[in-house]
C-alpha positions in Angstrom: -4.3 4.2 7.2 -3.2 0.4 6.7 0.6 -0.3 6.3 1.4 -2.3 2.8 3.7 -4.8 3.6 4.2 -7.1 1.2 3.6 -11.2 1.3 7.4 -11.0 -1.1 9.9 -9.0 -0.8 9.9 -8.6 -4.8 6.8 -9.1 -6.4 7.3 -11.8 -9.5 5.0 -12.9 -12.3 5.9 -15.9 -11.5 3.9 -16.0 -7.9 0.3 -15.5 -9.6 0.4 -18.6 -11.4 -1.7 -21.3 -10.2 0.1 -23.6 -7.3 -2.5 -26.3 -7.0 -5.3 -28.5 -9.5 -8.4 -27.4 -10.1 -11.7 -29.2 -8.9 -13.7 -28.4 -11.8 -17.8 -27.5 -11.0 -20.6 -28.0 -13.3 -21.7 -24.7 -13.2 -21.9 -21.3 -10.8 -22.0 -18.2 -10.2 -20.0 -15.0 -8.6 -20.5 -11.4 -8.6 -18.1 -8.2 -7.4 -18.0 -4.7 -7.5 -15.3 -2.5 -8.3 -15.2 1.2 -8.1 -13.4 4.1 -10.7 -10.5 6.1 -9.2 -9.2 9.3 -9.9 -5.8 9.7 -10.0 -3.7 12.5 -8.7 -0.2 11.4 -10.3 -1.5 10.2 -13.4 -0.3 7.3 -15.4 0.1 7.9 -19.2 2.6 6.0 -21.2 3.4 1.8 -20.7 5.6 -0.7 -21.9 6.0 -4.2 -22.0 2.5 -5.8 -21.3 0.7 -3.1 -19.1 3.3 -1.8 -17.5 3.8 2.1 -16.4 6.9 4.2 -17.6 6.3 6.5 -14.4 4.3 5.9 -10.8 0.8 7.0 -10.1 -1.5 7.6 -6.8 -5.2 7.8 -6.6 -8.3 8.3 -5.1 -10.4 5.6 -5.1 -13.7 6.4 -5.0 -17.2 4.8 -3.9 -20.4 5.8 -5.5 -18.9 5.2 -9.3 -18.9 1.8 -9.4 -19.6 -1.3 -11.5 -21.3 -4.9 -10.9 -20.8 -7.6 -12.3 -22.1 -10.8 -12.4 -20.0 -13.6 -13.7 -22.0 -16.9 -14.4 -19.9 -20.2 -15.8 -20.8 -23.4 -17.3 -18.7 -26.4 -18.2 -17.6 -26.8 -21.6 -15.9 -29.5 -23.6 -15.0 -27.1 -26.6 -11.5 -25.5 -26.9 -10.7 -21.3 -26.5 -12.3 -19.0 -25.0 -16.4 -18.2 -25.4 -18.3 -16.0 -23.6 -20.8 -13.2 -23.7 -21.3 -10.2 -22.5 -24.2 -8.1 -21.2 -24.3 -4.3 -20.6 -27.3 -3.3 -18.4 -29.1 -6.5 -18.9 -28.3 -5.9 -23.0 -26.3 -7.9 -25.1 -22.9 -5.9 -25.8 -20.9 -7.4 -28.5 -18.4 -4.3 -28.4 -17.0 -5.3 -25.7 -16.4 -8.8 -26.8 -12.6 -7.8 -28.6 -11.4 -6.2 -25.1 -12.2 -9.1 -23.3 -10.6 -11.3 -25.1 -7.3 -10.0 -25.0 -7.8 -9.7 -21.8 -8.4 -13.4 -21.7 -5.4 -14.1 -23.8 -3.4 -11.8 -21.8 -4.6 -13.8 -18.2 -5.2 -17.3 -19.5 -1.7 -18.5 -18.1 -2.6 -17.5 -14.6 -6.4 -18.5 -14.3 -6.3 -21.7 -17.0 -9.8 -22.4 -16.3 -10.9 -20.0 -18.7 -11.0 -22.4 -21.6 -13.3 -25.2 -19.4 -16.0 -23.0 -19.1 -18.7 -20.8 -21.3 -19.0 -17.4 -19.5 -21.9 -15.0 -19.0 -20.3 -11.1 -18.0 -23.9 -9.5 -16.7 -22.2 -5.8 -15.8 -24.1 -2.5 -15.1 -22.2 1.2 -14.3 -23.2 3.9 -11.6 -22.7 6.1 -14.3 -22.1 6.7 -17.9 -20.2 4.9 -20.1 -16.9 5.6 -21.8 -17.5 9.3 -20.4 -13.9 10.2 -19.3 -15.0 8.2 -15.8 -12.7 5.5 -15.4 -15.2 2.7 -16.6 -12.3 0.5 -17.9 -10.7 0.7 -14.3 -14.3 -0.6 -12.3 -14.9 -2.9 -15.2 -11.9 -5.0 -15.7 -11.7 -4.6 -11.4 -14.5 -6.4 -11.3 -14.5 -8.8 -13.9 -10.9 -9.4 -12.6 -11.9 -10.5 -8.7 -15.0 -12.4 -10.1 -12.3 -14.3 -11.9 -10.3 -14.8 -8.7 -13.2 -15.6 -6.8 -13.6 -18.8 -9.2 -10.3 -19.7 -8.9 -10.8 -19.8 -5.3 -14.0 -22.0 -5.3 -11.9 -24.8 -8.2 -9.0 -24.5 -6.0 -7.7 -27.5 -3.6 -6.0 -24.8 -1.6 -7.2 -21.9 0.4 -5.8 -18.1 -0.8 -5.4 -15.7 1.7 -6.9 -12.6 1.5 -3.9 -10.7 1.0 -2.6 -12.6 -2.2 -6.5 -12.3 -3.7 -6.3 -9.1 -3.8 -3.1 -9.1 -5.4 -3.8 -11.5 -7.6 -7.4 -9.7 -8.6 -5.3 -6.1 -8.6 -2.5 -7.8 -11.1 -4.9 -9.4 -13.2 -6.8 -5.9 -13.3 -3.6 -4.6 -14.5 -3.7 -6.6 -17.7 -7.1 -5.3 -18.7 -6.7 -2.1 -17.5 -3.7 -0.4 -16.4 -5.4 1.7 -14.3 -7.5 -0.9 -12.9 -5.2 -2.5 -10.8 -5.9 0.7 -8.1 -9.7 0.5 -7.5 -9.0 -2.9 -5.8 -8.2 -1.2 -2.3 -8.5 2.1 -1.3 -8.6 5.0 -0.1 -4.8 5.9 -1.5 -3.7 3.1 -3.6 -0.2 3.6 -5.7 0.4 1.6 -8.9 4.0 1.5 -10.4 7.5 0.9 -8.8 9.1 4.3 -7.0 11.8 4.4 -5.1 10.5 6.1 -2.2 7.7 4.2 -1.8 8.1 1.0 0.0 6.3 -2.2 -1.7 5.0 -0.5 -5.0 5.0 -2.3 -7.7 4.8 -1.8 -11.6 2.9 -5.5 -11.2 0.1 -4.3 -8.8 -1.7 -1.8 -7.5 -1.0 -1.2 -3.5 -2.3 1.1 -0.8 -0.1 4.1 0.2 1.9 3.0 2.8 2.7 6.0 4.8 1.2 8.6 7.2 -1.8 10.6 5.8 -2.9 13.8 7.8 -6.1 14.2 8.8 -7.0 16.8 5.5 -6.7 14.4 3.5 -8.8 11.2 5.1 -12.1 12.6 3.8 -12.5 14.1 0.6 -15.2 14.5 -2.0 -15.4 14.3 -5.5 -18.0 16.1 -7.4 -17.8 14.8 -11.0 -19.3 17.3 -13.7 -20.5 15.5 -16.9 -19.5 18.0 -19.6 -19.7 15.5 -22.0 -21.4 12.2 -21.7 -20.5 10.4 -24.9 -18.0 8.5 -26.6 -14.2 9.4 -25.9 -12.6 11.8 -28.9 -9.6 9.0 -28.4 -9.5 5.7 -26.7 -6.8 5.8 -23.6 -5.0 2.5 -25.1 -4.4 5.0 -28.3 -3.4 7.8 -25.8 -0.7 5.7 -24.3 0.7 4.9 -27.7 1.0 8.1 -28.6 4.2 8.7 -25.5 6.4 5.8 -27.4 7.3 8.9 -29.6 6.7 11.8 -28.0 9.5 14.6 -27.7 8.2 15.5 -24.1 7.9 12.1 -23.0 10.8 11.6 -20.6 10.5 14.4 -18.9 6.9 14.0 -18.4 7.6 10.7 -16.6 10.6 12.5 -14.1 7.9 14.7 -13.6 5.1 12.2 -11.7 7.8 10.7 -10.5 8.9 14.0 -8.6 4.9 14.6 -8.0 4.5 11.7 -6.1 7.7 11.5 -3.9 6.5 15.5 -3.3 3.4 14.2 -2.1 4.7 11.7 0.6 5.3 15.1 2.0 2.2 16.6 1.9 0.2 13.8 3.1 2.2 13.9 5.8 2.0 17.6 7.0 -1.8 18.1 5.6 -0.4 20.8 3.3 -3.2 20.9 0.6 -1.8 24.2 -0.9 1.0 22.4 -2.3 -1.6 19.2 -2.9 -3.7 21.3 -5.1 -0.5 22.5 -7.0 0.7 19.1 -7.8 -3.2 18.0 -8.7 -3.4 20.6 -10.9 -0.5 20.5 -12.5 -1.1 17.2 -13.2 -4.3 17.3 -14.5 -2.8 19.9 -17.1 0.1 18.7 -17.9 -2.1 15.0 -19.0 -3.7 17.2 -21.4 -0.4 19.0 -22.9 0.7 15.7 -23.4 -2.4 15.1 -25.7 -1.8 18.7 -27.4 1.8 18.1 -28.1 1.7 14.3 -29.5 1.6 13.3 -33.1 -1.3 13.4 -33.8 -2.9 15.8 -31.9 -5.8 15.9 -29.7 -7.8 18.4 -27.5 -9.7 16.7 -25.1 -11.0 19.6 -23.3 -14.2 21.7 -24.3 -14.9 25.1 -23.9 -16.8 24.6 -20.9 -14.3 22.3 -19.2 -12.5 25.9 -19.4 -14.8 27.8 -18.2 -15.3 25.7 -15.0 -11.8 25.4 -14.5 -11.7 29.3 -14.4 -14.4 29.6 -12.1 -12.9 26.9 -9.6 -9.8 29.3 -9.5 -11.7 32.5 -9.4 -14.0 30.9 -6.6 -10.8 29.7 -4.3 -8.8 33.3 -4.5 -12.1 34.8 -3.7 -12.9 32.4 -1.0 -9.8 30.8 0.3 -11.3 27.1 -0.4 -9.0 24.5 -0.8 -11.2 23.3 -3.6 -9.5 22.2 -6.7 -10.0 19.6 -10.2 -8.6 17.3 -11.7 -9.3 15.4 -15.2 -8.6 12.2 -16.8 -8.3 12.0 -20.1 -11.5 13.9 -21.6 -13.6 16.9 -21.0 -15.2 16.1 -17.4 -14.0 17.5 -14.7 -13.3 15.8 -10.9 -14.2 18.6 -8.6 -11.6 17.7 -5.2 -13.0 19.5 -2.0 -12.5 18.2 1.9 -15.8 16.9 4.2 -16.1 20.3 5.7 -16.4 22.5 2.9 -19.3 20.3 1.4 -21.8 22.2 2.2 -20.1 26.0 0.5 -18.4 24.1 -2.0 -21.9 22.4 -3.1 -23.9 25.1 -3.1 -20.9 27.0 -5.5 -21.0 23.5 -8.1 -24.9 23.8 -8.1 -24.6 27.7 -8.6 -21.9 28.3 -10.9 -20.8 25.0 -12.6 -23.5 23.0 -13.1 -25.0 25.1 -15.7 -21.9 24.2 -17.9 -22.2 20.3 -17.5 -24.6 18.3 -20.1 -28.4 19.1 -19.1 -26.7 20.1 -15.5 -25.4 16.8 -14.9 -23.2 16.0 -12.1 -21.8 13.1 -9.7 -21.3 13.6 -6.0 -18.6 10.9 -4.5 -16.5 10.2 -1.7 -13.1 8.4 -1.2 -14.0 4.9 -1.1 -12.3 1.8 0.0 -12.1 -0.7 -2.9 -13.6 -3.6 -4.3 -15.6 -5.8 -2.5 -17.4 -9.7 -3.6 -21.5 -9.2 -3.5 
């Protein structure tokens, strides 16, 4: 696994503005794509413009992906105008989202106002589902973005401070975004244990990883393929009040300096303890806010009972995971794909939406098309 080290020693805002004049083209075109991750330490609760209040580390994944195609022509009007197309049909939803985001950005990539901008983006999978379609959205759009800069730019950007760059933007769409720039283990957020991490960008886990954990599947099961009960930007808010709030962020704090330790020794017992507890502890976040939420269905419930039920029986070192809605991330190594298959086909399926399910591996990141 690559070591992280970092172009500065202290990453600044300052050092993603633009350091050179633009050549302005007529017109182009640049496309990306950008996968989801999972996270195993999750992120919930922010402050300050898309900042996290505690450390996170995830899986980034490969199948679950978006691409986007981002088209620009030269304007001579003032602000911002674009459009945006979802599966080759116009999406005017998105239009709000991306203009904050362009608000957010605009002092780091100032070309935004020269140009008109089609966003031509199409999903892997389902929309707004509980898969991380915010993260592999804004991902993409994001290095598209940085792409540009690259062709208007009188000086050449290493590789290195692209992805940065493309990660931090990420960020500002998409907290969770700035990890499915890189991969396989990509921490976002500023700990104290782990060297280079940064609130500002997401960056690959710098340490030793045993072999257990260098191949690793993700099986996700749709339970519920529609809109979120509650958007994760509302989810966040609801932590700036929360009477468990602190405590919850000591906690993934603790999670992920345990799990430099467990990468290291290849001890998925105690990796499955800390997923786990992860995944639940997310959703007693949700039950316990003001108001409240249960994200979970009945047949998230079930599953999760019969993933336990199935690894006492079996000894598997299968286990799940969830973001913040009903589906559930099914984590299992390489060599117990083939039992651990046959189990999901046999005894979870039949609780996903008309037997839906996503079989996915630990990726590597974002990549220009």
């Amino acid at each position: 696994m690559p070591i992280f080290v970092s172009e500065f020693a202290e990453m600044t805002e300052h050092q993603f503005l633009p350091k050179t004049s633009y050549t302005f083209l007529e017109s182009g075109s640049v496309a990306a794509q950008s996968p989801s991750n999972i996270a195993l330490v999750k992120y919930w609760g922010k402050y300050g413009e898309q900042l996290p209040k505690n450390a996170s580390v995830s899986f980034t994944l490969s199948q679950c992906r978006t691409e986007t195609t981002l088209s620009f022509e030269r304007k001579q009007s003032e602000g911002f105008e674009f459009e945006v197309y979802l599966e080759g049909k116009k999406e005017d939803a998105f239009k709000p989202k991306i203009q904050k985001f362009f608000e957010r950005i605009e002092r780091y990539v100032p070309f935004l106002t020269a140009y008109s901008f089609t966003i031509e983006t199409k999903n892997t999978f389902p929309h707004s589902s509980g898969i991380a379609s915010s993260a592999s959205g804004m991902s993409a759009l994001a290095l598209c973005l940085v792409a540009i800069e690259q062709l208007l730019s009188s000086e050449e950007m290493t590789t290195q401070h692209g992805t940065e760059k493309a990660s931090f933007l990420a960020r500002l769409g998409s907290g969770s975004a700035s990890r499915s720039l890189q991969g396989p283990l990509v921490v976002w957020g500023k700990h104290s244990r782990i060297e280079g991490s940064s609130d500002l960008v997401g960056t690959p886990y710098p340490y030793a990883v045993h072999s257990n954990f260098q191949s690793y599947h993700d099986t996700i099961l749709l339970v519920d393929t529609g809109e979120k009960q509650v958007s994760s930007t509302v989810g966040h808010n609801l932590m700036h009040e929360h009477p468990f709030a602190t405590l919850r962020f000591a906690q993934a704090n603790e999670h992920l300096e345990q799990l430099i330790t467990v990468f290291e020794t290849g001890d998925r017992a105690q990796f499955i303890t800390i997923v786990e507890g992860e995944a639940l502890s997310l959703h007693a976040m949700m039950m316990t806010s003001n108001p409240y939420f249960v994200l979970m269905k009945p047949n998230t419930l079930e599953i999760i009972n019969r993933i336990w039920k199935f690894r006492k029986e079996t000894g598997s070192s299968v286990c799940f995971t969830l973001d913040a809605g009903a589906n559930v991330h099914v984590l299992y190594p390489s060599e117990e794909k083939e039992g651990v298959s046959k189990f999901i086909r046999k005894e979870l399926a039949p609780f996903c939406k008309d037997g839906a399910f996503i079989d996915d591996t630990v990726g590597t990141g974002a990549s220009l098309l």
